[in-house]
N, C-alpha and C positions, 0 to 999 in steps of 0.2 A: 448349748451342749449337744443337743442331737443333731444341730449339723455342724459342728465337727466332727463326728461320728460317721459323717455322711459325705466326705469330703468334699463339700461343693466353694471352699476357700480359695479368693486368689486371692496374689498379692495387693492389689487395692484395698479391698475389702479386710486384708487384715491390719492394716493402716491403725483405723480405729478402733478395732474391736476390743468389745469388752474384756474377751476371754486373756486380748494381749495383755491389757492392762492391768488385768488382775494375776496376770502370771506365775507369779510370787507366792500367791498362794496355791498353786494348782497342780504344783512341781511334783510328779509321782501318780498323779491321780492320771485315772485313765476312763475313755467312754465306749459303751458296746449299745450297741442298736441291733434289736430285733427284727427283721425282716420276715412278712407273714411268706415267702416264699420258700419259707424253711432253709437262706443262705445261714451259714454260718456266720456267728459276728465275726467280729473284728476290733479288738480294743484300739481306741484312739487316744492321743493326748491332748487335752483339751490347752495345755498351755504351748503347744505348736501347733494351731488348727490348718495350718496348710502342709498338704501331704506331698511330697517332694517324692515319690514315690513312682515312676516309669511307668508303673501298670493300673496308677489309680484313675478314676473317673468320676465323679461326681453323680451322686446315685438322686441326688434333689437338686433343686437351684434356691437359694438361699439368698434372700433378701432381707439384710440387714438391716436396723433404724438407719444407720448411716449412708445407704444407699436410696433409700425409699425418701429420705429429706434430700440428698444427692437427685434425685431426678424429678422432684419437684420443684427446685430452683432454674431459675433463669438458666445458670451456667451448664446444669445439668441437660438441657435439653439434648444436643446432641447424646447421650447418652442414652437418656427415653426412648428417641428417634428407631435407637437402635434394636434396644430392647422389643418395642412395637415391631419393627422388620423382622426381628428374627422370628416373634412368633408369628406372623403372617407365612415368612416362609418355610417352617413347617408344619404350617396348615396347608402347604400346596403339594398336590402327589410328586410322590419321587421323578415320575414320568414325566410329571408338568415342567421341571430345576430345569431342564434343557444341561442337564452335570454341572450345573452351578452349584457353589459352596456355600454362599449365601445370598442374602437379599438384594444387596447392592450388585454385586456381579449378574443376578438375574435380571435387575431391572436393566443395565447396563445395556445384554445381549437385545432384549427386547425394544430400546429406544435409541441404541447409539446412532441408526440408517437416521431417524426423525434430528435428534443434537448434533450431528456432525452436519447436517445439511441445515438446520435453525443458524448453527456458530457460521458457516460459511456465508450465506447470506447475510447474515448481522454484517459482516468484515466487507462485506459488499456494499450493503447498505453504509457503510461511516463511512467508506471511499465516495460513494458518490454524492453522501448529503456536503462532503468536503469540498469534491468539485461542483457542487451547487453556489458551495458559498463562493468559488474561487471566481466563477463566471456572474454571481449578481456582482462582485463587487467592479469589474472590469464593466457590468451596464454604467453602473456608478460613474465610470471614468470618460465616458462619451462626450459630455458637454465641458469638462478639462480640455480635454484633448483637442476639442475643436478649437476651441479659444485658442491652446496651443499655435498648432496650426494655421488660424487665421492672424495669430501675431507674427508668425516667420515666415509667411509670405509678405506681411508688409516688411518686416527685416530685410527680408533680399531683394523687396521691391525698391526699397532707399539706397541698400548697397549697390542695385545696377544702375540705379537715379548719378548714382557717386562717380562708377566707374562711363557712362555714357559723357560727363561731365569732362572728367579728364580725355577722352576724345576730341579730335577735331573739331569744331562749330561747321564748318563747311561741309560742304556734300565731299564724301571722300570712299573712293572705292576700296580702299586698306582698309578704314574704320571698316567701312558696310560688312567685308569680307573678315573682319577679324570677328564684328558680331557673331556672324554666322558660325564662326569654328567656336564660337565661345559655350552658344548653346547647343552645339553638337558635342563637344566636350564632357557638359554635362549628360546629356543621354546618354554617352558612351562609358561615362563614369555608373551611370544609373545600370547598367548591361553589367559589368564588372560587380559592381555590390549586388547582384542578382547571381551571378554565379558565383562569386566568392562566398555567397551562404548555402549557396546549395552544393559546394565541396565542405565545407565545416557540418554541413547536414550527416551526409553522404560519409565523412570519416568518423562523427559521432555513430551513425546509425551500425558502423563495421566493427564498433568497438562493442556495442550493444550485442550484437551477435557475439561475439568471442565472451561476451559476459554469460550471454545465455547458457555456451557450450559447454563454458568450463567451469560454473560456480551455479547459477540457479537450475540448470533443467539437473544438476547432479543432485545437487541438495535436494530439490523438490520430489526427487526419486528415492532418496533416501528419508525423507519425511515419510513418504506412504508405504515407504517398508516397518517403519516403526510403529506407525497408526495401526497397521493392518497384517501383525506377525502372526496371525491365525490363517492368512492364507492358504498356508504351505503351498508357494509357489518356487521354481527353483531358480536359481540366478540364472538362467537363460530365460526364462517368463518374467523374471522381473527387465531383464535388458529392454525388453520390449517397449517399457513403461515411459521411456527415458524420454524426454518431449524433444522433438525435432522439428526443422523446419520441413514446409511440405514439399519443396523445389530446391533448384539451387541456386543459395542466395546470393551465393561468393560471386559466382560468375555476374549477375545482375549489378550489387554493387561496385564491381571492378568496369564492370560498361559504364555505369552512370560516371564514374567518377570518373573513368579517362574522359568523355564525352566535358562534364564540366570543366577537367582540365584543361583540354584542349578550346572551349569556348573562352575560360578565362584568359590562355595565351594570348589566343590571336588577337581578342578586343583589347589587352594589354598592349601586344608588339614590342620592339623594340625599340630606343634612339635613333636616329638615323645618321650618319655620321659625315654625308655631303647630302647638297640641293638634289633636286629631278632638274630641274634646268639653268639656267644661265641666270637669272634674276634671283636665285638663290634660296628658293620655295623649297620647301622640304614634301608639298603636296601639291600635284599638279591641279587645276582650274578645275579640269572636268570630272575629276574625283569627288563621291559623294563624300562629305565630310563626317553625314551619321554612320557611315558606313567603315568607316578609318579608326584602325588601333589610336588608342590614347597618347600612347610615345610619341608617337609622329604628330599628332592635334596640337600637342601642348609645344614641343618643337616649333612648330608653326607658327603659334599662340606668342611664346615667346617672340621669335623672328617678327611680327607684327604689330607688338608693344612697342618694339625699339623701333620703327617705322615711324608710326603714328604718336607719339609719344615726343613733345618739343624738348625734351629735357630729360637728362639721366632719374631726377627725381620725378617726373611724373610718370616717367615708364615704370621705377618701383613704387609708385602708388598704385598705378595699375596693376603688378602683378599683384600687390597684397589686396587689394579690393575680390583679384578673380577668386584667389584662395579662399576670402573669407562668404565670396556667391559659391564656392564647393562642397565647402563644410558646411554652411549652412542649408546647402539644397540635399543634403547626404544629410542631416539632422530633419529635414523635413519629412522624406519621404520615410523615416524611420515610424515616425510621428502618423503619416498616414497609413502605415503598416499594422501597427498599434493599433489604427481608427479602426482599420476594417476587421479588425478580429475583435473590438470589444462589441462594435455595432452587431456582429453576429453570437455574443455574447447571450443576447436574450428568446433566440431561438436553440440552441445550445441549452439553455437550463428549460427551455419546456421539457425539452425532449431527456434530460433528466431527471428532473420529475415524475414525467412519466413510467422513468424506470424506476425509480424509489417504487411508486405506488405497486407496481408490479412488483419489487422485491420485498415491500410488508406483505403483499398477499403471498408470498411464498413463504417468510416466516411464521406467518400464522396457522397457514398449512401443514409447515413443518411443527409450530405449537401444539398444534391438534391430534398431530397424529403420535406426538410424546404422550400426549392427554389420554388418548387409547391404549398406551401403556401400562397409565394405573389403574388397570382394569386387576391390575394384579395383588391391589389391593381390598379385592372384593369378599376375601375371607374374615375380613376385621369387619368391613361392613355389615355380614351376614352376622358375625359371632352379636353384634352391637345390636342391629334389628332385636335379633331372638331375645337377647337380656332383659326387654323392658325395660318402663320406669326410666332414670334418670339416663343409662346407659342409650336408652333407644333416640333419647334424643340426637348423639352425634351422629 
């Protein structure tokens, strides 16, 4: 009854209340509370104890059975929590709020620099315990991969066993000269799959760029305007924000990539579409053959099969023998491409680790200095000191 009189009723609290319950009977009655301050009462009705009232205030805080078993339950805690904050924060001087409205917003102002750089780091930390795992598992793949490898060099050592077979038996200067374009061939195909991944590089890395420019450095500007709407900075100090490259990339990736292009041309070449001389070579004698576009090799290559070859069918066993020494030497060296980046695999995760260990000692720094924050709960501490007895224990 007296605090209805006192208006300290919200709507939760009137949930259960007694006063609702018994409403029925209470219809007309009214409640006046004395205040030694010599206010004037004020009649209430105890069977609407929430005053809907614009210029009411709660002259007590009123803690109902129903609340008081409310924040002694499990569920309740959050509720407690709160309760606890609120009186801590005004136990702290007006001058200490920094114009915060309550406890949560104070704590906020005083530890967000310490949580926003704890959170950042964590998101660092999972990225790299990630690529930790991504690089032991590639150690893992080394003695694979080797096996690999030493199986498809015997693979292309039987296929060239195959294709030396279908050759001449006699000493033959076509054979001899055809070997030799053969494994020039492959080199020169080895040249090509070197620059044909470093233009797929190269047009991947151009795309990357126009990703950056037009989708993440905008978003990522527009993120820290949202984190950080306390700046008051104006959109021309925010433009500034905007992440850019340091130089100019366009022009750098448009050099590398004609330069690839143009390497990949020329070791490509074209057909040729008559001999260089009279015996109907597509490649003169003194020409380096490692040095000769692939059009022109395999031309040759061709032209020297049907030479040395007694027969229409063994010239196309030959050619499908050389097909299958291409593929497979172009599956090889993929294989050893693979080797050498898992082999460096376990140097690679030292030196990741080493940065975990550095990035826990930066979240615990940043722990630490959140931990200096709740200094700001030093009013409940002191109130608990002073109490004694059972209280002084917390």
């Amino acid at each position: 009854m007296i605090a209805a009189g006192c208006d300290p009723y919200v709507e939760s609290e009137k949930r259960q209340s007694f006063l609702v319950r018994a409403r029925e009977h209470l219809s007309g009655a009214r409640v006046s509370v004395k205040w030694l301050s010599g206010e004037e009462p004020k009649a209430r009705p105890p069977d609407s104890p929430e005053n809907r009232s614009p210029d009411a205030y709660s002259r007590t805080r009123y803690l109902s059975q129903q609340f008081v078993e409310e924040l002694c339950s499990i569920e309740g805690m959050p509720a407690l929590i709160r309760e606890i904050e609120r009186v801590i924060f005004e136990a702290h001087p007006s001058l200490d709020r920094d114009g915060a409205v309550d406890f949560g917003e104070l704590l906020e102002l005083r530890a967000r620099l310490f949580s926003d750089s704890r959170i950042r780091e964590e998101k660092a930390l999972a990225n790299i315990s990630d690529q930790i795992g991504v690089e032991r598992e590639k150690t893992r793949q080394v003695a694979p991969l080797k096996a690999q490898i030493a199986e498809k060099e015997k693979q292309i050592s039987r296929y060239q066993g195959d294709r030396t077979k279908l050759l001449p038996k006699t000493k033959n200067e076509t054979g001899e000269r055809l070997q030799e374009l053969l494994s020039a061939a492959e080199k020169v195909r080895g040249y090509l799959r070197h620059y044909a991944n470093r233009q797929a590089s190269l047009v991947g890395l151009k795309h990357e760029v126009q990703d950056q420019r037009q989708n993440l450095a905008p978003e990522a500007l527009r993120a820290m305007k949202e984190r950080y709407p306390s700046t008051a900075l104006d959109p021309t100090d925010w433009d500034r924000f905007l992440l850019e490259f340091s130089g100019d990339v366009d022009s750098v990736l448009a050099t590398k990539t004609g330069e690839a292009e143009k390497s990949a041309r020329l070791w490509r070449g074209e057909t040729p579409t008559s001999p260089v001389d009279d015996g109907g070579a597509f490649l003169t004698a003194t020409a380096n053959p490692a040095k000769t576009p692939l059009a022109i090799l395999e031309a040759e290559i061709e032209r020297l099969e049907k030479l040395v070859a007694a027969d229409r069918d063994t010239a196309r066993k030959l050619s499908a023998v050389a097909k299958r020494i291409a593929d497979e030497t172009t599956a090889l060296e993929r294989l050893k491409e693979r080797l050498t980046d898992c082999e460096g695999a376990a140097n690679r995760t030292a030196r990741l680790v080493n940065d975990r260990e550095q990035g826990y000692v930066r979240v615990f720094a940043a722990i630490f200095g959140e931990e200096q924050c709740y200094t700001l709960y030093a009013p409940l501490a002191k109130r608990l000191e002073a109490a004694g007895g059972t209280l002084e224990k917390y």
